[in-house]
N, C-alpha and C positions, 0 to 999 in steps of 0.2 A: 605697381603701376596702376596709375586709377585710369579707371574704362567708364569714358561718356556715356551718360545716363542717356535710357533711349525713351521716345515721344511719339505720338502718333499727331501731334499738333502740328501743322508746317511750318519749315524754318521760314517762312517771308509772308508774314501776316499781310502786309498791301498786297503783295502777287494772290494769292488766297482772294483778298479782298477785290482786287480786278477780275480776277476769274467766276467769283460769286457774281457780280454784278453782272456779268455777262452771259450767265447760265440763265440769268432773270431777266434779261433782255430777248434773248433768243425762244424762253418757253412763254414767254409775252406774244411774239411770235406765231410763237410756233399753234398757241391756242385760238387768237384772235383771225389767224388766216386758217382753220380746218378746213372750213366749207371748199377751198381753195386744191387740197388735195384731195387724190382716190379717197376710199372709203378705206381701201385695203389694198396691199397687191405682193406679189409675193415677192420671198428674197432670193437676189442672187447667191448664186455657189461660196461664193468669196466670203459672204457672209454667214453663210454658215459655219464654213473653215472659218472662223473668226472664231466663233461663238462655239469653237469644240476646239482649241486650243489648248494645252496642257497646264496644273497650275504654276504661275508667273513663281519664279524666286526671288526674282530683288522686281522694286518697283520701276515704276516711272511718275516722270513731274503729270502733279494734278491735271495739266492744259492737255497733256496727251491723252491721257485715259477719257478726258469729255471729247475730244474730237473722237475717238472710237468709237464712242456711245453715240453723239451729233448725226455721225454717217454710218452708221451700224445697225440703230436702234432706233431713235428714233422716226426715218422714215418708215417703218416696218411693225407698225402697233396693231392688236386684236382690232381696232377702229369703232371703238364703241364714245368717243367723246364725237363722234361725226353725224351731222347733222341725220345721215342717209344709215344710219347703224342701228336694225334694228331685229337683230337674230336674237337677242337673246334680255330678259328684261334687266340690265345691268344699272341703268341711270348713266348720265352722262357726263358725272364728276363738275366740279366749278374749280375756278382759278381761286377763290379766296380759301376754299377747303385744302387746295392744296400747298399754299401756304402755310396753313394751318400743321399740315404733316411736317411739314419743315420746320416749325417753333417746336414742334411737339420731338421734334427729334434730337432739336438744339438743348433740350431741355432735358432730354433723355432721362426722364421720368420711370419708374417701373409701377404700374398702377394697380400693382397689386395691396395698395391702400397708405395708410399711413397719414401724418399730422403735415400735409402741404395743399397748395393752390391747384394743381393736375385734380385730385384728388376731390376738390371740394368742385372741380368743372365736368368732372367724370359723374357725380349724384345731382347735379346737376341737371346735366342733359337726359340722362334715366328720368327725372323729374319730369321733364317737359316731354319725354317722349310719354310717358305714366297720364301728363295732361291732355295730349294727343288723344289718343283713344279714351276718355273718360272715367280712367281708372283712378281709385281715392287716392291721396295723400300717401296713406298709412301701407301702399304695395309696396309693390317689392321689383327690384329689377335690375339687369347688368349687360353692359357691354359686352359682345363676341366679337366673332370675328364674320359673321352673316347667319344666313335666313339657316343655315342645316345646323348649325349649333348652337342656333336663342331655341330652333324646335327641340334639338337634345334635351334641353336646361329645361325646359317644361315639360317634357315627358317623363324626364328622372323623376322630376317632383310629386307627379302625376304618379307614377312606379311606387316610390316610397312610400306614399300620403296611402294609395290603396293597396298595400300589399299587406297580407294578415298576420304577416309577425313584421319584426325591423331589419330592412331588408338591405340596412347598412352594416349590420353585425353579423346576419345569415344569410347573404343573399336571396338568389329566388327559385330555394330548393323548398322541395314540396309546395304546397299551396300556393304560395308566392309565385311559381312559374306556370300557375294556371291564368295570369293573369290573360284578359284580352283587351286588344285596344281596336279603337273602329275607325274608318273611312270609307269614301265613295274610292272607285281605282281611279281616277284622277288627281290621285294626291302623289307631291313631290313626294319623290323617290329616296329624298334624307329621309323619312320616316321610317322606311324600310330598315335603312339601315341603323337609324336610330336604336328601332326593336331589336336586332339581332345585337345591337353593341351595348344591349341594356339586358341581352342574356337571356332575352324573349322569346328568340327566333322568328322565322317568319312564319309560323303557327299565331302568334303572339298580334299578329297585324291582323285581322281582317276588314278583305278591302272588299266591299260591295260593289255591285253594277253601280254604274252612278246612273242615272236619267237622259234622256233623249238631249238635255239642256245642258249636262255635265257638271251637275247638283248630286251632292249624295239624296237618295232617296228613304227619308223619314219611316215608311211602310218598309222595307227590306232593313234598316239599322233596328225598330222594335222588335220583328222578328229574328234578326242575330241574337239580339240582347235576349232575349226571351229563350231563344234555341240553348244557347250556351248557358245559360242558369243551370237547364233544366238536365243539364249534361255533365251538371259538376266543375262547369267551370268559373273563373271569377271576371266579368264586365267591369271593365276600369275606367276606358278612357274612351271620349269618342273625342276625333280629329276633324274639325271644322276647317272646312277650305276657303281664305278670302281674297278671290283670286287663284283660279287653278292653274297651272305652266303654259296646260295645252292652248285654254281658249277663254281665259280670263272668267271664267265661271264663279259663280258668288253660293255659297252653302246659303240656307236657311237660316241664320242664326238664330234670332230670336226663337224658332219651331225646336232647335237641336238644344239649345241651352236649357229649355221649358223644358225635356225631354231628360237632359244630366238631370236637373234638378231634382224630376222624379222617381227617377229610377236610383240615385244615388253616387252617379260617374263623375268623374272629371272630366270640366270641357274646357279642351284648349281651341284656341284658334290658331291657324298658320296665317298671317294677315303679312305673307312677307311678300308678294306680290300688291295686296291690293289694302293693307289694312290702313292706310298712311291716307286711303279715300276718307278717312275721319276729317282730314283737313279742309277737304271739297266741298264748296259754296253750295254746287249744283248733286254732287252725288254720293254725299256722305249720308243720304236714307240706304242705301247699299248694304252699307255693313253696319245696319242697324242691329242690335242685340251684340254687338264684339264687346262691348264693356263689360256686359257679365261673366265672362269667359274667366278660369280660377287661371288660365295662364295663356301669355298670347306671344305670338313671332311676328316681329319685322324687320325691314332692312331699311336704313338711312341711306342706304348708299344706293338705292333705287329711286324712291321718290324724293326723299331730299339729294339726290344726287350727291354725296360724298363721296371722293375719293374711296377709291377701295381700301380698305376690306372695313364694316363697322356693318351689325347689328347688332337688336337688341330684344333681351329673353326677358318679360314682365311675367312678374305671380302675383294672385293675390294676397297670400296669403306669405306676408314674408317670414312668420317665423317656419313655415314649414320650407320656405325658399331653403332660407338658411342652413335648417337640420338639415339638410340634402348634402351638403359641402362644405358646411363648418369644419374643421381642422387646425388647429392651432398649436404646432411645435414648440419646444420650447426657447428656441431661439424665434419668436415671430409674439410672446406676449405680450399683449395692450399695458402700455403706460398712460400712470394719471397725466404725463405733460410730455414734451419733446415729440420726438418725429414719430415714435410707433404710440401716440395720446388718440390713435383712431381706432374705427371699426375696420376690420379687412376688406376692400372688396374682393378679394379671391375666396372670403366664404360663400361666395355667390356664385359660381360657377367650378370647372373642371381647371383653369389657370392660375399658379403661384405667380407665373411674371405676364404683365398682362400690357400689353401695348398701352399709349393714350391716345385709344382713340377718338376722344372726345371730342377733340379740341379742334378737329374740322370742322365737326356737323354745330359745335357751339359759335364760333365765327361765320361760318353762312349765315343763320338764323338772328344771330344779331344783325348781320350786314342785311339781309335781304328781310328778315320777319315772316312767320307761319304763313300770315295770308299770300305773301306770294306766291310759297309752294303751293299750296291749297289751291289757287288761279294758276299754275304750271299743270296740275294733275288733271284740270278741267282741260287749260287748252290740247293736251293730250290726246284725249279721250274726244272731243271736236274733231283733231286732225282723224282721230280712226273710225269717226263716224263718217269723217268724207272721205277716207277711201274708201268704207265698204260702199258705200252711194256710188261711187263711180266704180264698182268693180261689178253695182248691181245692171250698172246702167252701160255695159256695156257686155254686144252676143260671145264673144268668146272667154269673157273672167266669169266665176263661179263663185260664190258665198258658200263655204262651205260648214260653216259654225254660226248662229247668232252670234254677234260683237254683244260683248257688253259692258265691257270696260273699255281698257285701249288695246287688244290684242286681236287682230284683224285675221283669219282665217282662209285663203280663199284659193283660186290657183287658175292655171290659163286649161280651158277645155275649148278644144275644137268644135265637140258636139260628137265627132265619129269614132271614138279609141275609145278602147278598154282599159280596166285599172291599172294595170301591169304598164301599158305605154303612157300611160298619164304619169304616174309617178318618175318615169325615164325622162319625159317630157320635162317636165315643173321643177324635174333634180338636175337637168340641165341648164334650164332657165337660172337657176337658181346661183349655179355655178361661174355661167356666165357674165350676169353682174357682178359675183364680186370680183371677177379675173378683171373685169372691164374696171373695178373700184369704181361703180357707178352705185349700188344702192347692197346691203348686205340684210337678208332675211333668211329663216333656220325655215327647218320643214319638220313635220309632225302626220298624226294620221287621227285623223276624226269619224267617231264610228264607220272604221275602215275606209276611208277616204284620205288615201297619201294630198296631201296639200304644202304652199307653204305658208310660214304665219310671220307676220309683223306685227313684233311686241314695242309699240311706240310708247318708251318710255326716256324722253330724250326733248329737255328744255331748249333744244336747237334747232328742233325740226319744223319748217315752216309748208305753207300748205304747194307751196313749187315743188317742195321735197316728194310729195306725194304725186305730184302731177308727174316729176321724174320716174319717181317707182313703176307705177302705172305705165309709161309710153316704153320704161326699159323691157316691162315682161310682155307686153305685147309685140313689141320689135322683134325680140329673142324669139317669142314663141310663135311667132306666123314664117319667122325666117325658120325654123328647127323643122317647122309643118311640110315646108319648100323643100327640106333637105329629106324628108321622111319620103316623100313625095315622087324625088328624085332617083330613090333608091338607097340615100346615103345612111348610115347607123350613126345614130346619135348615141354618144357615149355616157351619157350621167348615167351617175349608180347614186341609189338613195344615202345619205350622208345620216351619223346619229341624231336620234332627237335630242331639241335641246335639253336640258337641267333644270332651267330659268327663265 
């Protein structure tokens, strides 16, 4: 008895075809009208039961499964493509990038290298990003998956390049796990874990006071480096911050690079919040000295707003890139011609199958061009100048961090509470708008000062957006004042700080 051959193709290519064209109608939609919906808001019961369901055995027709998703999912997104979305420094995604994900998935590429077009758009975009920050030709650099794993990919290399034997044959027993790496403590928390997943521990990290400004401080990083010599131990790496989480703080570069150079370290930068200011008309003296950096992090999908998830981990130095992750099976040999006639890019990182994620951030830049982004990062950094202006200029908002990029700091004081009711206060407020899907910002704490922060990094957000934000924390917060007043208990509890 012969048994039909089975397919994951659908039997009715037009129905297919009508159902595509309709999914691209509705997310036409659904992006063009955001400003239109809350920011956020939560989901009902039903939807939940939905989304804890048990797995399905037999299917259903394609049209079903997108009305579930339509009325499911849908209305109920983190809400960071929203004009008023601004907890966390995500970027705001574009319609042509996500397009992009969609060829990239029809094509269903594995980009872990080989003799094709994905492939030759994947060293590509590495290229232009390599041109971005001023890095030569002749570097090095690959695709991840964001800002916590391009920092891994430079810290290994950073590991390897100093550690006194090879510390891909013997790990980092004896000497080798003397190494030390450095920061101000205002550095992303991937680091942390970077060290310990690199066998370092968190002995391995030293994180200095950073400064009143939330700058590592050059006098306390020579004295680590100095203290630990003289203690047997081995100074590897210092960690330069471009763009800190808390309060968009900018390291020294050119002071810390002058500083590897002499002492003998590796200096990376983390430029994955702000290093992408390379492209700013107005504010790319910023992260002056990032080019000399032996390895640097950023994220495409902050400032060039891509669709999630893409960054990307540059070294200078790529043959030492390479020795970090070269590996080559015998089933994976380079051929003089045909489909394996390439270099691998999976010798460039910790992934054998590697998404394409190229192929967003290459269709934006064609469609749109550098200088745009470059004028998106300014007008940015504009709008969070005028909030903090209007948060200075009025008695009950608070500055509570210099601005210096676009990540705005501040929070509603009365003038008469103590810390403890401030933070219940502002983690109220806070709560409030987004229950209301009026305006979404994270909270943090600033030389011990709970606040909340708007990391305005969002091609959507116009200067009304700000006028909203503004009129929603003072509404909340003189009405909470009313109810404090009253007798009544205001319920906010501090929520985590953000990641990003």
């Amino acid at each position: 008895m012969s048994v039909e051959a089975k397919t994951l193709d659908p039997d009715d290519w037009e129905d297919m075809r009508r159902l595509a064209h309709r999914i691209v109608d509705d997310a036409i939609d659904y992006t063009r009208d955001v400003r239109d919906r809350p920011v956020w808001q939560e989901m009902p019961d039903d939807v939940r039961r939905a989304f804890a369901a048990p797995l399905p055995r037999r299917g259903r027709a394609p049209s079903e499964v997108y009305e579930t998703l339509k009325t499911g999912m849908m209305p109920y997104p983190l809400g960071n493509i929203h004009p008023r979305f601004w907890m966390w420094y995500m970027g705001a995604s574009n319609f042509t990038g996500a397009l992009g994900d969609f060829l990239a998935a029809i094509l269903g590429s594995n980009l872990g290298g080989g003799n094709h077009s994905a492939a030759l758009i994947d060293r590509q975009v590495v290229d232009w990003m390599k041109e971005i920050v001023g890095y030569p030709a002749g570097a090095s650099g690959t695709l991840v998956s964001g800002g916590s794993v391009a920092n891994l990919i430079g810290l290994t290399v950073a590991r390897n390049v100093k550690s006194p034997g090879d510390a891909r044959a013997d790990g980092i027993c004896g000497d080798g796990g003397r190494l030390r790496f450095y920061g101000s403590d205002q550095l992303h928390s991937c680091h942390q874990i970077a060290l310990e997943s690199l066998g370092l521990g968190r002995a391995g990290l030293r994180k200095l006071p950073a400064r009143d400004d939330g700058t590592l401080d050059p006098g306390l990083l020579a004295e680590a480096v100095s203290h630990d010599r003289s203690h047997g131990l081995r100074p590897a790496c210092v960690i330069a911050t471009a763009g800190t989480v808390n309060a968009g703080a900018i390291d020294d570069l050119r002071a810390i690079g002058a500083f590897c150079r002499d002492e003998g370290l590796w200096f990376h930068v983390d430029g994955c919040i702000g290093g992408l200011l390379a492209l700013s008309p107005r504010h790319r003296s910023l992260v002056d000295g990032m080019s000399e950096a032996d390895s640097i992090a950023i994220d495409p999908h902050k400032w060039l707003h891509a669709p999630f998830e893409v960054g990307c981990a540059l070294v200078r130095d790529r043959a030492a890139h390479r020795a970090t992750f070269e590996k080559t099976p015998e089933y994976l040999q380079q051929k003089d011609r045909g489909i394996a006639a390439s270099e691998w890019l999976h010798d460039y990182g910790v992934q054998t199958s590697r998404g394409f994620r190229a192929l967003k951030v290459w269709m934006a830049l064609q469609e749109h061009g550098a200088d745009t982004f470059g004028a998106l990062i300014d007008q940015d950094i504009t709008h969070a100048t005028y909030l903090a202006d209007r948060v200075e200029a009025v008695s009950d908002l608070e500055l509570v961090a210099k601005r210096v990029i676009s990540i705005v700091c501040f929070r509603f004081n009365p003038g008469d509470l103590g810390e403890d009711a401030l933070r219940t206060l502002n983690t109220e407020i806070l709560l409030r708008m987004q229950e209301d899907g009026v305006a979404a910002v994270s909270d943090t704490v600033i030389n011990g000062r709970f606040c909340l922060r708007a990391a305005i990094n969002n091609h959507r957000t116009r200067k009304l957006d700000i006028d909203i934000l503004v009129d929603a924390v003072l509404t909340h917060g003189r009405a909470l004042v009313d109810e404090l007043s009253n007798g009544q208990e205001v319920s906010g509890s501090p929520s985590d700080a953000s990641a990003s």
